[in-house]
C-alpha positions as CSV (number, residue, x, y, z in Angstrom):
1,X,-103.8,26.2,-71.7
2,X,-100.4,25.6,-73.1
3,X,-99.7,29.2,-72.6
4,X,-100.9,29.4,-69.2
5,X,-98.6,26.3,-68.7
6,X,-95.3,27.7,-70.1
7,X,-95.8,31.0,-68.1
8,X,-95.8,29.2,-64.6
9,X,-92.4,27.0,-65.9
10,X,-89.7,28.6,-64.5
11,X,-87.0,30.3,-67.3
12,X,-83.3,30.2,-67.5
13,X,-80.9,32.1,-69.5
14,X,-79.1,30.5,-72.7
15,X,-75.9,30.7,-73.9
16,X,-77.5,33.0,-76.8
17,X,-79.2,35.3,-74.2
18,X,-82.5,34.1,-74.9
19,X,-84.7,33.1,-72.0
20,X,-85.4,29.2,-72.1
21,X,-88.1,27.9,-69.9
22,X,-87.2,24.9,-67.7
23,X,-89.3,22.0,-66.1
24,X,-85.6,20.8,-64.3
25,X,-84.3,24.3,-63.2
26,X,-85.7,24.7,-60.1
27,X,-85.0,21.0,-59.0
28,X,-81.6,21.7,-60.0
29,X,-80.9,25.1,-58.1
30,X,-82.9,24.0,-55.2
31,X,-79.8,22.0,-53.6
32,X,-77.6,24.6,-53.7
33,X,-79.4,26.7,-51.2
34,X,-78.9,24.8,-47.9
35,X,-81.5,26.5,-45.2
36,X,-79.3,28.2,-42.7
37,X,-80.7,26.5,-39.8
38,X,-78.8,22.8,-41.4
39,X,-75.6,24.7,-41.7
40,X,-75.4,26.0,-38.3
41,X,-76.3,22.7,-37.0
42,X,-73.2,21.0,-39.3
43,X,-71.1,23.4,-37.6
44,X,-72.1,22.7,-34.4
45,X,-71.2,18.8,-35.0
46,X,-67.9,19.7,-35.9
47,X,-67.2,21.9,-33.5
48,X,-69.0,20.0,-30.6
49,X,-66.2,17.2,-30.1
50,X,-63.5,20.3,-29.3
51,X,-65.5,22.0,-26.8
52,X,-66.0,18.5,-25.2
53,X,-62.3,18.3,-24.6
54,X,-61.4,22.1,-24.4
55,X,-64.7,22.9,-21.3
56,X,-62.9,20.5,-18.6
57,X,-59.2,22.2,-18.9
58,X,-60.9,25.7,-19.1
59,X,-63.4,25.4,-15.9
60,X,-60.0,24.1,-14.1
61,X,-58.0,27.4,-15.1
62,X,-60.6,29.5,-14.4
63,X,-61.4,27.8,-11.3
64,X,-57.8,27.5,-9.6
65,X,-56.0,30.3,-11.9
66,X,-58.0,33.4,-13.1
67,X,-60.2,33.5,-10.0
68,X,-57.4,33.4,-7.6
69,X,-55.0,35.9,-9.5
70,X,-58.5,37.9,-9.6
71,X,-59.1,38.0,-6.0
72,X,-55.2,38.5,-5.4
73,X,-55.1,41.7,-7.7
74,X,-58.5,42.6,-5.6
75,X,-56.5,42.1,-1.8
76,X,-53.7,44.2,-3.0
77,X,-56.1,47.4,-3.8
78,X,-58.2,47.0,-0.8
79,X,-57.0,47.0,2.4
80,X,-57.7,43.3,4.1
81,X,-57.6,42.9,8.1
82,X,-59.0,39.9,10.3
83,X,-61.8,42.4,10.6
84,X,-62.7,42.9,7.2
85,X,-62.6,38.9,6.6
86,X,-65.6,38.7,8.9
87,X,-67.5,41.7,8.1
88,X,-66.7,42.0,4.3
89,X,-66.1,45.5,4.2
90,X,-62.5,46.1,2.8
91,X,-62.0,50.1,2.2
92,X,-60.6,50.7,-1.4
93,X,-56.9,52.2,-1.2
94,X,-56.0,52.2,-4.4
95,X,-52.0,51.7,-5.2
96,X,-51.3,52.5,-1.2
97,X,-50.5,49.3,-0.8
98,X,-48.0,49.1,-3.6
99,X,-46.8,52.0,-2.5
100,X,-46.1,51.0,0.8
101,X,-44.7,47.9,-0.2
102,X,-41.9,49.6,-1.8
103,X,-41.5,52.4,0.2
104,X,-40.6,49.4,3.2
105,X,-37.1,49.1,4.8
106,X,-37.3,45.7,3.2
107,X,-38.1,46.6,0.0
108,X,-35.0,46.9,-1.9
109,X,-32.9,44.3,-0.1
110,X,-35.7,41.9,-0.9
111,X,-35.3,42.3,-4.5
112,X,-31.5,42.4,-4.8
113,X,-31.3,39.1,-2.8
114,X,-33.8,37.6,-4.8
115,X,-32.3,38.8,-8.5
116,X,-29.1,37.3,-6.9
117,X,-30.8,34.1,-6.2
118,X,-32.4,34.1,-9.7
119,X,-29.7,34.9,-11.7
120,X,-26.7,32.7,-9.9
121,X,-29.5,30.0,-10.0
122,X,-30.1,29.8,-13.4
123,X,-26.7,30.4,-15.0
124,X,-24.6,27.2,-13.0
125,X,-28.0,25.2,-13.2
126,X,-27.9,25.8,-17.3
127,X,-23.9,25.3,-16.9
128,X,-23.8,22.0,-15.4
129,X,-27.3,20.6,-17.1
130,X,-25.7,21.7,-20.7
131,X,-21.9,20.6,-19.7
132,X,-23.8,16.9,-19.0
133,X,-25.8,16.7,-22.0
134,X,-22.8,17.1,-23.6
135,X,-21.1,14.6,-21.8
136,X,-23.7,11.8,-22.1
137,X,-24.5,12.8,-25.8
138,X,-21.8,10.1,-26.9
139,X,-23.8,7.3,-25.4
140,X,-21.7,5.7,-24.0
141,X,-22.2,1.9,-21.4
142,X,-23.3,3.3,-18.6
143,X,-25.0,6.8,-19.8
144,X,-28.6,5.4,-19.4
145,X,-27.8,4.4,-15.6
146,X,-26.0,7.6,-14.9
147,X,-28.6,9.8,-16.8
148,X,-31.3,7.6,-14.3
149,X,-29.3,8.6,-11.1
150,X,-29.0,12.1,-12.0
151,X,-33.3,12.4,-12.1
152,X,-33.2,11.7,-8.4
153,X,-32.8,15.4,-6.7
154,X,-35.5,16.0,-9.0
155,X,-38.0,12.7,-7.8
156,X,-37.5,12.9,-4.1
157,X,-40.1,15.5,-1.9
158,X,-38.8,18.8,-1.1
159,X,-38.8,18.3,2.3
160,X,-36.7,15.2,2.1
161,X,-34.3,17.1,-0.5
162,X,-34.3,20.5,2.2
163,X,-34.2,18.7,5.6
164,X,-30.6,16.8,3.8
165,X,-28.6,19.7,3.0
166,X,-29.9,21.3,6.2
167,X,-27.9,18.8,7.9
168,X,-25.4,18.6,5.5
169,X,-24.6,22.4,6.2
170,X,-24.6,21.6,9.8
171,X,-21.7,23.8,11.4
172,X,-21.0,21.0,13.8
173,X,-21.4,17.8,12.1
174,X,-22.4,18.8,8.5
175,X,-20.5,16.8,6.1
176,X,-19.8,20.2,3.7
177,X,-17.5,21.9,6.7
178,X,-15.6,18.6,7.4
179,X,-14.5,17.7,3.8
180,X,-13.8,21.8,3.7
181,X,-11.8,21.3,6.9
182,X,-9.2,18.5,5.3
183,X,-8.2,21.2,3.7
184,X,-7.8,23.6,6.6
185,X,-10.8,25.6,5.7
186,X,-12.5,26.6,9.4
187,X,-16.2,26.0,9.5
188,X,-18.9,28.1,7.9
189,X,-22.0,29.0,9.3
190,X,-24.0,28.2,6.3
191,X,-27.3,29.0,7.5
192,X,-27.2,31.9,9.2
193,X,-28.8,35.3,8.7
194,X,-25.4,36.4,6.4
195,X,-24.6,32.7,4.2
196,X,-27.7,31.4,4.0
197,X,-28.7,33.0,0.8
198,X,-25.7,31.2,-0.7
199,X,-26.9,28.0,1.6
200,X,-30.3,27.6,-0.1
201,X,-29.0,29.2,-3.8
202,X,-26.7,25.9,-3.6
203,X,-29.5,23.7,-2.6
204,X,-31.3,24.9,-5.0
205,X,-28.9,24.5,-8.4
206,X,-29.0,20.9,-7.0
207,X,-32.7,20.4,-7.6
208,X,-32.2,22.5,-10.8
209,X,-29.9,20.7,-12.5
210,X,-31.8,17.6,-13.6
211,X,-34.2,19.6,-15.1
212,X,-32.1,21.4,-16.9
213,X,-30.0,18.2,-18.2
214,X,-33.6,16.8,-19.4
215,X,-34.9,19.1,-21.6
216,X,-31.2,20.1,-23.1
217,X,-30.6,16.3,-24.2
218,X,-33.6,16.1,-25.3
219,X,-33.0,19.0,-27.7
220,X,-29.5,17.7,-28.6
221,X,-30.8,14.7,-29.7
222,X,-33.1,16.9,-32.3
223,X,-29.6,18.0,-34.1
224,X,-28.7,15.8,-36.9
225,X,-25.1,14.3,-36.9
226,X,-24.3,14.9,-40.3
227,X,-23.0,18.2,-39.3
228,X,-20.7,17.0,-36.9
229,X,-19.1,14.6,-39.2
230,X,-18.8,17.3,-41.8
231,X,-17.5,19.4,-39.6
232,X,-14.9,16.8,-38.3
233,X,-14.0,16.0,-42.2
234,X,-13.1,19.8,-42.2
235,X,-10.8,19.4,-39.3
236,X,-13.3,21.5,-36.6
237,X,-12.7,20.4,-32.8
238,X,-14.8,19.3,-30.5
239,X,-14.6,22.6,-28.6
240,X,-15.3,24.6,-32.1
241,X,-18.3,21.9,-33.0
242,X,-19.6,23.3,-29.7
243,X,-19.7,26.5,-30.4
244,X,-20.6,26.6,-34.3
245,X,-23.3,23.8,-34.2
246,X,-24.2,22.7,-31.0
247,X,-25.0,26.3,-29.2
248,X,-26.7,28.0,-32.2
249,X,-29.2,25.1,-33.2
250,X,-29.7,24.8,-29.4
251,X,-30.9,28.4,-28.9
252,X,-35.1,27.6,-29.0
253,X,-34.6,24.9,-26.3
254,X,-32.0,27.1,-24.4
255,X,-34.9,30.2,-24.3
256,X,-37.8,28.1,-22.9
257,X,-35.1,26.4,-20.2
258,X,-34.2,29.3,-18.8
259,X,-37.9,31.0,-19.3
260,X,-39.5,27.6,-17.0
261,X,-36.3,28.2,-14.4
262,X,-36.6,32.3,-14.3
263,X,-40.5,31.6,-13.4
264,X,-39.6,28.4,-11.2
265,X,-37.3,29.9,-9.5
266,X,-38.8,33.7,-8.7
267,X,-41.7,31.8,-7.1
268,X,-39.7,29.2,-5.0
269,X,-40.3,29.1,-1.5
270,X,-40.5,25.5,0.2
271,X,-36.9,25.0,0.3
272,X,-36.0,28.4,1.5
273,X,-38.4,28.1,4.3
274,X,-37.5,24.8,5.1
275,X,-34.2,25.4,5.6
276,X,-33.6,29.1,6.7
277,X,-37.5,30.0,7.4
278,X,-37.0,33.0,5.0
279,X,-34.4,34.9,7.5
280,X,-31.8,37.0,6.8
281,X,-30.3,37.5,3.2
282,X,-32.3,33.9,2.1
283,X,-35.4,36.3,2.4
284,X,-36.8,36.8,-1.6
285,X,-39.6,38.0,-2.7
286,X,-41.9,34.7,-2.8
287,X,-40.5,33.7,1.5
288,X,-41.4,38.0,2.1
289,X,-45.3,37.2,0.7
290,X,-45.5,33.8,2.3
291,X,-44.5,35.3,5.9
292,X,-46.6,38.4,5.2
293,X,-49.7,35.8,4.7
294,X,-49.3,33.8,7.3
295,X,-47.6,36.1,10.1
296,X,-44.4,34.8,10.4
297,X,-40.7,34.6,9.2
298,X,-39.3,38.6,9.5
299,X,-43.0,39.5,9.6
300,X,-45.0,38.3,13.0
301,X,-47.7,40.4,11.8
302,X,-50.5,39.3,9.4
303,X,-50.4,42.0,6.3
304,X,-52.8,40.3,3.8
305,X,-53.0,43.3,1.5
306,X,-49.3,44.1,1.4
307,X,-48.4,40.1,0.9
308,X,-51.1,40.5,-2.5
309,X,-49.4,43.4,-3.9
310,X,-45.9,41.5,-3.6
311,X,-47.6,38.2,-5.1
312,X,-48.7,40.5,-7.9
313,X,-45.3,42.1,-8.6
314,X,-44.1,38.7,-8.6
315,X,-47.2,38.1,-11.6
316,X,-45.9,41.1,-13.2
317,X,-42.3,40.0,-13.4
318,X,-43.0,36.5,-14.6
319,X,-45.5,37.8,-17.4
320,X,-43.0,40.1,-18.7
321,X,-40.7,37.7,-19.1
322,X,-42.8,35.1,-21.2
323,X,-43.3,38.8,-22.9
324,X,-39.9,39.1,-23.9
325,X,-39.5,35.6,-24.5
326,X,-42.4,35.7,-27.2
327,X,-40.9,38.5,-28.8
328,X,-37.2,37.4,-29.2
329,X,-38.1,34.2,-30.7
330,X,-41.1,36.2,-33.4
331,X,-37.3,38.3,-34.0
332,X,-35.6,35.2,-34.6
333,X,-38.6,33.8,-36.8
334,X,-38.4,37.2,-39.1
């Protein structure tokens, strides 16, 4: 019996080698086997709290982003009419449409007017934001109050913002051709078909620019003052403090600045409209889909197809930008 005993006991291995039979082992190796159905439901608490917060944000960009840019993409390779809204049959083309697009009259003036308003855009924006962060960097009495008024292009509605320096630019009783005519300056016709590029690129470095002074404070405040005052024990200017500390260390916030105002500002249209309707060299990109859509502005015919494959190259642009942005700043982190 004692041997019929000892042989159901389960054996472990001594230190000596020899095999040792233990009442305990089992009870002791028995915990360190969890079943795998207990793990997998310890993961799932965990995890369960962060899809809780993570489902509502991705059904809303799936919902109002990926399914829209889907169905966009979709317009621009089939060709959409009235018709083919009611009866759902739109034939496959392909790239026709793109190729269309670009091979229009419109084309190529289009994108030139629109890098022009881009660019010229984002460099005095960046300019005059960075030249006032500066400037209201030394805190001075009334910095807070003047930092306050400066947020106001950038609070009030569009249309209010538009509808004011369309009358400002008034050729008759515009307040911008009278302070140009104390000066003898003879009045400009600032919103039509060959200034009004330039009318609603000014309008809009004024809505710019407190966005730009925003997020450039904000990142001048992140660079610590002990270099400036070592700096200005080694006898460095102001002007030389600028350019050795104050631009370099603000490189990361200058990047994603002028990344936001590159995409911003490609897909504005509200003010352009507004104020010129889209029409002669004011006409970009964003203004050419928008009248394409609808049927109006230089287009008084409905082109759904060829207004998605100009929405898409306007996609395309923006996502190869964040695409360059991502990879300069890996560089810089290597």
């Amino acid at each position: 019996m004692k041997t019929d005993r000892a042989a159901q006991l389960p054996r472990t291995v001594s230190d000596r080698g020899s095999i040792v039979t233990s009442p305990r082992s089992s009870a002791a190796v028995a915990p360190a086997v969890q079943p795998r159905r207990g793990r997998w439901a310890k993961g799932w608490r965990q995890v369960r709290p962060g899809l809780a917060f993570i489902t509502p944000l991705v059904a809303y960009l799936a919902v109002f982003y990926a399914y829209p840019l889907a169905q966009n993409v979709s317009m621009s390779l089939h060709r959409f009419t009235r018709k083919t809204f009611v009866t759902g049959e739109a034939p496959f083309v392909g790239t026709d449409i793109y190729k269309e697009v670009v091979a229009s009259p419109l084309f190529w003036p289009t994108v030139t007017q629109t890098a022009t308003f881009v660019v010229v855009s984002l460099l005095v924006q960046y300019a005059l934001g960075l030249s006032l962060a500066v400037f209201f960097q030394r805190n001075f009495r009334l910095s807070v109050v003047l930092r306050g008024l400066f947020l106001v292009p950038w609070l009030l509605p569009i249309i209010v913002s538009a509808t004011t320096w369309q009358w400002m630019m008034d050729v008759d009783s515009g307040i911008l051709n009278r302070f140009l005519g104390v000066f003898g300056v003879d009045p400009i016709w600032w919103l039509n078909s060959d200034h009004s590029l330039w009318a609603v690129t000014i309008a809009n470095i004024w809505l710019g620019i407190p966005f730009n002074l925003v997020i450039l404070y904000s990142g001048l405040q992140a660079i610590p003052t002990d270099l400036y005052e070592a700096a200005s024990l080694d006898g460095a200017s102001r002007w030389r403090q600028f350019w050795a500390i104050t631009f370099p260390l603000l490189r990361p916030v200058t990047a994603i600045t002028l990344l936001l105002g590159f995409v911003y500002t490609l897909k504005v249209v509200d003010i352009i409209w507004i104020m010129t309707s889209g029409t002669g060299t004011s006409q970009t990109l964003a203004t050419w889909a928008y009248g394409m859509a609808f049927g109006k502005g230089a287009s008084s015919v409905i082109r759904y197809s060829q207004a998605s494959a100009v929405g898409s190259i306007l996609l395309l642009v923006a996502i190869l930008m964040g695409i360059v942005h991502l990879f300069l700043q890996r560089g810089r982190e290597a």
